[in-house]
C-alpha positions as CSV (number, residue, x, y, z in Angstrom):
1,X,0.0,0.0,0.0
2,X,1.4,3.5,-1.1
3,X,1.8,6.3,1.6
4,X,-0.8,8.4,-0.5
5,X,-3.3,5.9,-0.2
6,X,-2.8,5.7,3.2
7,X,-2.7,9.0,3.7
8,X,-6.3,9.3,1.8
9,X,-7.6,6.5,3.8
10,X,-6.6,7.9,7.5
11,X,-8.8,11.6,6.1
12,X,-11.6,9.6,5.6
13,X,-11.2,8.6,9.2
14,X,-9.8,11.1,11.6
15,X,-8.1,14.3,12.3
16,X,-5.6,15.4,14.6
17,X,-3.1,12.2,15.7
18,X,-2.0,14.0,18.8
19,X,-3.1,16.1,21.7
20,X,-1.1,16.9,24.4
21,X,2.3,15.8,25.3
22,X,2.7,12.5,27.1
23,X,4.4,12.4,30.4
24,X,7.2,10.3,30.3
25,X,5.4,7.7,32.4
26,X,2.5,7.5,29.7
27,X,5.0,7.3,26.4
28,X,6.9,4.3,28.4
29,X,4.2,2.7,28.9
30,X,2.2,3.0,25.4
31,X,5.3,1.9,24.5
32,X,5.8,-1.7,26.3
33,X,1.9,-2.4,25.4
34,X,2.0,-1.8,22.4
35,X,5.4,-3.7,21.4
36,X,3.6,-6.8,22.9
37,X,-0.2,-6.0,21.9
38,X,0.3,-4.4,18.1
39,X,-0.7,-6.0,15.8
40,X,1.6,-6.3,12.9
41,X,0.5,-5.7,9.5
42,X,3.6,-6.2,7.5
43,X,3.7,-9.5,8.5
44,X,0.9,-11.6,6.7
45,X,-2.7,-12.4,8.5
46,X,-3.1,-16.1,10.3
47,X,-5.5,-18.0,8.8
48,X,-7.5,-18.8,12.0
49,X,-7.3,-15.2,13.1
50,X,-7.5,-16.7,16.9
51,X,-3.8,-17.7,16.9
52,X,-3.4,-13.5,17.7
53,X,-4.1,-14.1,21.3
54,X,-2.5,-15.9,24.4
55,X,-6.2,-16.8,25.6
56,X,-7.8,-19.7,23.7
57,X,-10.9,-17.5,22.2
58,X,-13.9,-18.7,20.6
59,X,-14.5,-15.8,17.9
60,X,-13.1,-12.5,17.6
61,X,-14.1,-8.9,17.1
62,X,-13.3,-5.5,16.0
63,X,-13.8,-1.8,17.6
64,X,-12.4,1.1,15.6
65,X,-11.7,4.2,17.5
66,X,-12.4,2.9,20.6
67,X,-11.1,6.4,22.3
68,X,-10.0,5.8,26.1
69,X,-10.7,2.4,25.9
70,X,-13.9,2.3,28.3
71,X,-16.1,-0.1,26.0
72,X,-13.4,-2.1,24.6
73,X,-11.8,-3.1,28.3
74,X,-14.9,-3.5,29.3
75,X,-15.8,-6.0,26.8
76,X,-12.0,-8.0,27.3
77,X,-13.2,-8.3,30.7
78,X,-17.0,-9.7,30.6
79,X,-16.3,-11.3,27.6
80,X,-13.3,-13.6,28.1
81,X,-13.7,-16.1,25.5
82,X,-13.7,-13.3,22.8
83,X,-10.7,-12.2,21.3
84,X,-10.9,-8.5,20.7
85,X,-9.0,-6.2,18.5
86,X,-9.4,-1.9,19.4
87,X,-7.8,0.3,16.7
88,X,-7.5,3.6,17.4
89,X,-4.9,6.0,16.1
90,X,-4.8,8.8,18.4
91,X,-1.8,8.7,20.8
92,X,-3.6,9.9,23.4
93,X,-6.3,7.5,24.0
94,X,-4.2,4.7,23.3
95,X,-2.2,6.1,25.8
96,X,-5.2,5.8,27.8
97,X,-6.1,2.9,26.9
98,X,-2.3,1.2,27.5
99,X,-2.0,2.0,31.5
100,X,-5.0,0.4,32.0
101,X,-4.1,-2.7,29.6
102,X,-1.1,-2.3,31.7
103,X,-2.5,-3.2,34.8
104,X,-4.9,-5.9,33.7
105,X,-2.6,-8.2,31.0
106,X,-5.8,-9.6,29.3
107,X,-5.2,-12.4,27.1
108,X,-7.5,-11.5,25.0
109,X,-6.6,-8.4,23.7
110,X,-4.9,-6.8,20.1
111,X,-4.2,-3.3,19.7
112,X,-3.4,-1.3,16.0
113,X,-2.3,1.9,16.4
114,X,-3.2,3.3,12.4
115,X,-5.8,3.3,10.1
116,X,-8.6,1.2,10.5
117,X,-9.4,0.7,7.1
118,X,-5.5,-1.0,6.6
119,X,-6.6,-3.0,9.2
120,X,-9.7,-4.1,7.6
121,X,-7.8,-5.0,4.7
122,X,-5.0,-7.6,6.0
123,X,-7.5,-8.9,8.0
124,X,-8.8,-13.2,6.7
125,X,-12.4,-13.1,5.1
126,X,-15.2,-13.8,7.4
127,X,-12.8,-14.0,10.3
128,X,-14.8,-11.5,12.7
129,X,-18.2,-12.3,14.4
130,X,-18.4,-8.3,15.2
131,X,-17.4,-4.8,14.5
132,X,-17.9,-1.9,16.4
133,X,-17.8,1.6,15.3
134,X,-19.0,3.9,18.9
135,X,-19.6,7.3,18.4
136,X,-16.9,8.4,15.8
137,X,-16.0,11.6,14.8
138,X,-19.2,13.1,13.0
139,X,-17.5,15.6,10.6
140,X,-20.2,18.0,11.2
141,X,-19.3,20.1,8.5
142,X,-21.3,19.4,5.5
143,X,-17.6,19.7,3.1
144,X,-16.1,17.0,5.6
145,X,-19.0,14.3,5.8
146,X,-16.9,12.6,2.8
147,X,-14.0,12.1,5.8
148,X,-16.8,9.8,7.7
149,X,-15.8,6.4,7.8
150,X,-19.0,5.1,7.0
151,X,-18.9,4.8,3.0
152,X,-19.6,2.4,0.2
153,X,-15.4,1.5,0.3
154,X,-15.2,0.5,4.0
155,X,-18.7,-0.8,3.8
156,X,-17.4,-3.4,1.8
157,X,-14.1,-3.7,4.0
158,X,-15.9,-4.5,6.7
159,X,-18.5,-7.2,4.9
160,X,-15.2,-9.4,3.8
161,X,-14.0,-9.5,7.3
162,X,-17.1,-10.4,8.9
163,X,-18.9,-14.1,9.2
164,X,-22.1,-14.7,8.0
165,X,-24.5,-13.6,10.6
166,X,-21.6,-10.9,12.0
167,X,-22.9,-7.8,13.2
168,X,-21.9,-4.2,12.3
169,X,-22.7,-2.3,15.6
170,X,-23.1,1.6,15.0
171,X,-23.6,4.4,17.9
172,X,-24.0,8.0,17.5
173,X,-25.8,10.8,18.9
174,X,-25.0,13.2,16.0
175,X,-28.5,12.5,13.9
176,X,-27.6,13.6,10.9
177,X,-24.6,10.6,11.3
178,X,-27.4,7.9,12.1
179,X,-29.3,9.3,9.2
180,X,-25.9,8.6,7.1
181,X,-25.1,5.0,8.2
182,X,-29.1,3.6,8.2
183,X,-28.9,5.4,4.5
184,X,-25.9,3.6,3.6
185,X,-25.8,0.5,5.2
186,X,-29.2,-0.2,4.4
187,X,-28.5,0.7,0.5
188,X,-25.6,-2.5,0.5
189,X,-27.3,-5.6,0.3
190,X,-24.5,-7.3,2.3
191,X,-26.3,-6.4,5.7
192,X,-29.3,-6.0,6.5
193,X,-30.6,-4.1,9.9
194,X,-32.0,-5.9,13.0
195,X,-34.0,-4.0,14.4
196,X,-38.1,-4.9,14.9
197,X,-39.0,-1.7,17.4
198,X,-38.3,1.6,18.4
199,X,-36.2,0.3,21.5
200,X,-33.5,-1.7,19.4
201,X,-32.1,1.6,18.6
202,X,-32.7,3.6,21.7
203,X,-31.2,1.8,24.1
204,X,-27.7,0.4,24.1
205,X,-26.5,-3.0,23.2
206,X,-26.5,-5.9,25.4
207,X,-23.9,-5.6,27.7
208,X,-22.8,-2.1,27.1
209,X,-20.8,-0.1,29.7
210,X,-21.4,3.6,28.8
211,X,-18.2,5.8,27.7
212,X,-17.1,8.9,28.4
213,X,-18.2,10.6,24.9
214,X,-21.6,9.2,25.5
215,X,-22.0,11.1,28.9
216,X,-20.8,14.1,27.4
217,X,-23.4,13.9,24.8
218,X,-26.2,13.3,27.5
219,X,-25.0,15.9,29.6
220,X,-25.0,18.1,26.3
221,X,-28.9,17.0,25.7
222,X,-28.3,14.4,23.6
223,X,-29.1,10.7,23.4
224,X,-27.4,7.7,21.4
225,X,-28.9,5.9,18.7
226,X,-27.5,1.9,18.6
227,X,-27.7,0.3,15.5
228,X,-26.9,-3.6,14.3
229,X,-27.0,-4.8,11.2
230,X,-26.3,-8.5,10.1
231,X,-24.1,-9.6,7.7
232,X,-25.6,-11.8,5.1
């Protein structure tokens, strides 16, 4: 893959790669978890994409910009036999993420510190049974929406990587976002969308923790929409 299509692929997806300086502490540490947790996608993809983990794991899924980590350590914790992959390129909430990581050691965790979407494209076909995208950046800005990483191109990533019957798990509480994925997702005949009543996209999905981003958005006057769709 050139650096100018990765380059094009990471505007799709995100903005600023850094915030603040790390302490010293935090840089060590991101450091040591992620030279044992990265994944490493110059190297080619296992076929049984469970061989990534020290835990034996029944199935394995996918969060992309899982910011501080809340949901996606969470789910490594109530949800051992899972293997679970968090990609998330900005330093600062993997940094986050890594002192916590730190302190547990779960066996079943993978980390990938760049673009999603490169991800999604080393990754075995049909070799996920989920992937969660949790209140992304919105790109409220009508010129930026094409920087949203819901589109017809990572639409498709994601339907090669996931098994028949995977879900594609969606949260927002930026309507005109929700609006965006039911629009497109719907459109792709790959996946089609779970829900039977109001509440299957009102309230959260089973198991789900709350984040940080999603009390800000409360607090702000605004409530989540969750949406699943199945992969055909």
């Amino acid at each position: 893959m050139s650096e100018t299509g990765a380059a094009s692929r990471r505007d799709s997806f995100y903005g600023r790669r850094k915030g603040h300086a790390l302490r010293a502490t935090q840089a060590d540490t991101l450091t040591r978890v992620l030279d044992t947790l990265r994944v490493d996608t110059a190297a080619a993809a296992p076929d049984d994409l469970r061989r990534l983990f020290e835990a034996d794991v029944a199935d394995v899924a996918l969060e992309i910009g899982f910011g501080g980590g809340e949901h996606l350590l969470h789910r490594a914790a109530t949800e051992p036999g899972t293997g679970r992959i968090g990609a998330e390129p900005f330093v600062n909430g993997m940094a986050k993420a890594a002192a916590a990581i730190d302190a547990r050691e779960p066996g079943n965790l993978r980390l990938f510190d760049r673009d999603a979407a490169e991800l999604l494209d080393w990754l075995p076909p049909a070799s996920l049974s989920v992937v969660d995208l949790l209140y992304p950046d919105p790109w409220h800005k009508r010129r930026h929406w094409k920087r949203r990483f819901v589109s017809a191109a990572n639409l498709q990533r994601i339907a090669r990587v996931l098994q028949p019957g995977g879900l594609f798990r969606f949260a927002s509480d930026i309507p005109s976002y929700v609006d965006w994925t039911l629009i497109a997702v719907t459109a792709d005949p790959q996946f089609e969308w779970t829900a039977e009543d109001a509440d299957d996209w009102r309230l959260p999905f089973p198991g789900w923790p709350g984040t940080r981003y999603e009390q800000k958005a409360i607090r702000e006057g605004r409530r989540g929409t969750y949406l699943s769709f199945r992969r055909l």
